[in-house]
N, C-alpha and C positions, 0 to 999 in steps of 0.2 A: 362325436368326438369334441365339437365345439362347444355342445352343451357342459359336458364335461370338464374343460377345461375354465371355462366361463365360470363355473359354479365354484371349483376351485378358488378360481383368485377371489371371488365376490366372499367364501370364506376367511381366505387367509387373510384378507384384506380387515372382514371385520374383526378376525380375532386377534390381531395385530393391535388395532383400536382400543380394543375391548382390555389385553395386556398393559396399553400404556395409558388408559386410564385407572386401573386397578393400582400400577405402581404408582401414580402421580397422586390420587387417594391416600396410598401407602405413605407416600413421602409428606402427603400435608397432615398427616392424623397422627405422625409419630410423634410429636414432640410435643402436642396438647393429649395423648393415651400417655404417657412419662409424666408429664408436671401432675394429671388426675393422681396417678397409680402414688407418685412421689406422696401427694397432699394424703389421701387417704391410711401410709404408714404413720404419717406424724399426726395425724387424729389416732389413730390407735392407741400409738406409743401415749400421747397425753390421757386418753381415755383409759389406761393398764398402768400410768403412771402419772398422777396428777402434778408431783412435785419438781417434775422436770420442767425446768425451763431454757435449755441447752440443746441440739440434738445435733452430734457429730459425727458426721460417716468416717468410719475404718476400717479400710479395705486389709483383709488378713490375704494369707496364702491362696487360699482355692473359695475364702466366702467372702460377702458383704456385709460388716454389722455397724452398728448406730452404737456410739457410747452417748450414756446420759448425764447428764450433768444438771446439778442445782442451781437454785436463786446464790448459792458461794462460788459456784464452778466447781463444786467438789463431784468425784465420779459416784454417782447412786445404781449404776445400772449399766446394763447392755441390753439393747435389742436387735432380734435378728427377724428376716423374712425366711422364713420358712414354707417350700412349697413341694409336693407329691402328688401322687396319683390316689382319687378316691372311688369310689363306685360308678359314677356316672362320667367324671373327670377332673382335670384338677385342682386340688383345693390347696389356695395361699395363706398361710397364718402368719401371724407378728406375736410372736414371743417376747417376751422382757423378764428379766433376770435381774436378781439383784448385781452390787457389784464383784460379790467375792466369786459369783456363777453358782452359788451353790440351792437358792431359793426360786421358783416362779412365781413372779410376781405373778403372771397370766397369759391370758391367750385371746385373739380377737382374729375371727374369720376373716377376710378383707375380701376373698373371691373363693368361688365354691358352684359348682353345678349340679351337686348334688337332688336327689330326689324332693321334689316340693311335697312338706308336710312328711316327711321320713328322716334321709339324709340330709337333708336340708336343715334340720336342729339343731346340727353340727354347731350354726350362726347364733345361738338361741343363748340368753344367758344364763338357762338351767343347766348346759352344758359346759359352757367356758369357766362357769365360776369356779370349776369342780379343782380348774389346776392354779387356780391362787395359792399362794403358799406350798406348793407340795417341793418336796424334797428332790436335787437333782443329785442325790448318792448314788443312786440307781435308776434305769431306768423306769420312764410310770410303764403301767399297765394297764390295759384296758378290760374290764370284768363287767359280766352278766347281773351280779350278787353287789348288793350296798354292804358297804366296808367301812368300816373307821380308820383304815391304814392310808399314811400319808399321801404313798404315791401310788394308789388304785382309782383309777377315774370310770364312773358308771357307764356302760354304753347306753346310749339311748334304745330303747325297746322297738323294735325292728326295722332300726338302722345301724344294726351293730357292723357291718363291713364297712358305714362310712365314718362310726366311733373310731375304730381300730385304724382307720387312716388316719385322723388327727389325730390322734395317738401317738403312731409310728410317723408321722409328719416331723411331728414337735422334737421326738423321742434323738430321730435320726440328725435333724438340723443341730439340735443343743448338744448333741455328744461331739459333731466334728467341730463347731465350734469353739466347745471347751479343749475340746486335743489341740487345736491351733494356739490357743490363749496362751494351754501350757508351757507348746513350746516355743511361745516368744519369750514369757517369761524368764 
């Protein structure tokens, strides 16, 4: 019985420890994982948007977006973080729009854990370039078949489940943030 109870404490004891260094980890890595995460949207945003020299958070209803602004301060654009579930897990993308919301400038993976050398392409700029310029009337599609249609983006050849999540990533972020825009307008 004393074995027993011995053994006990000499656990709780250590996982006790074990807890308050995990949060005190937690509490010193949050604020340099935010200032990374922060830096790497405005490389994207300038990297899918060279002419921006402005980048202004606007918190809408239920999202977060980045208005852009020129060497005039004139508004060129929106960008949003966009982030879902992919095959493997989940994958964040940074979107940018012109400013009427009606054109994609582009898309830039930022975090992805997809399949290395498959879903993993997702990152690749044979993929991302595909939604330059496509039309945001409707939503894009993700398709097996090379197309000449605006808003068809090719899946990558046997990573079509982590195609179809960027896809439906971009697809779902850019509709609720245009229904917000609306109705602030």
């Amino acid at each position: 019985m004393k074995k027993i109870f011995k053994t006990t404490i000499v656990l709780t004891t250590i996982s006790v420890i074990c807890g308050f260094l995990l949060a005190f980890v937690s509490a010193l890595t949050e604020k340099p994982i935010a200032a990374n995460q922060h830096k790497k949207i405005g490389e994207a945003i300038s990297k899918l948007s060279p002419a921006v020299k402005k980048i202004e958070e606007a918190p809408l209803k239920d999202e977060q977006i980045y208005k852009l602004f020129d060497q005039k301060q004139s508004l060129i654009g929106y960008a949003v973080v966009a982030e879902g579930p992919g095959y493997q897990g989940q994958i964040k993308i940074v979107a940018v729009t012109d400013s009427a919301f009606a054109t994609l400038e582009g898309i830039q993976v930022i975090e992805s854990s997809e399949t290395p050398g498959l879903g993993a392409k997702i990152t690749e700029d044979f993929f991302t370039k595909q939604f330059k310029g496509t039309k945001l009337a409707s939503p894009l599609e993700c398709t097996k078949e090379k197309t000449d249609k605006g808003d068809k983006i090719l899946a990558i050849s046997g990573a079509t489940i982590s195609s179809r999540a960027a896809v439906n990533i971009v697809n779902n972020e850019l509709q609720k943030i245009k229904q917000e825009i609306t109705e602030i307008k």
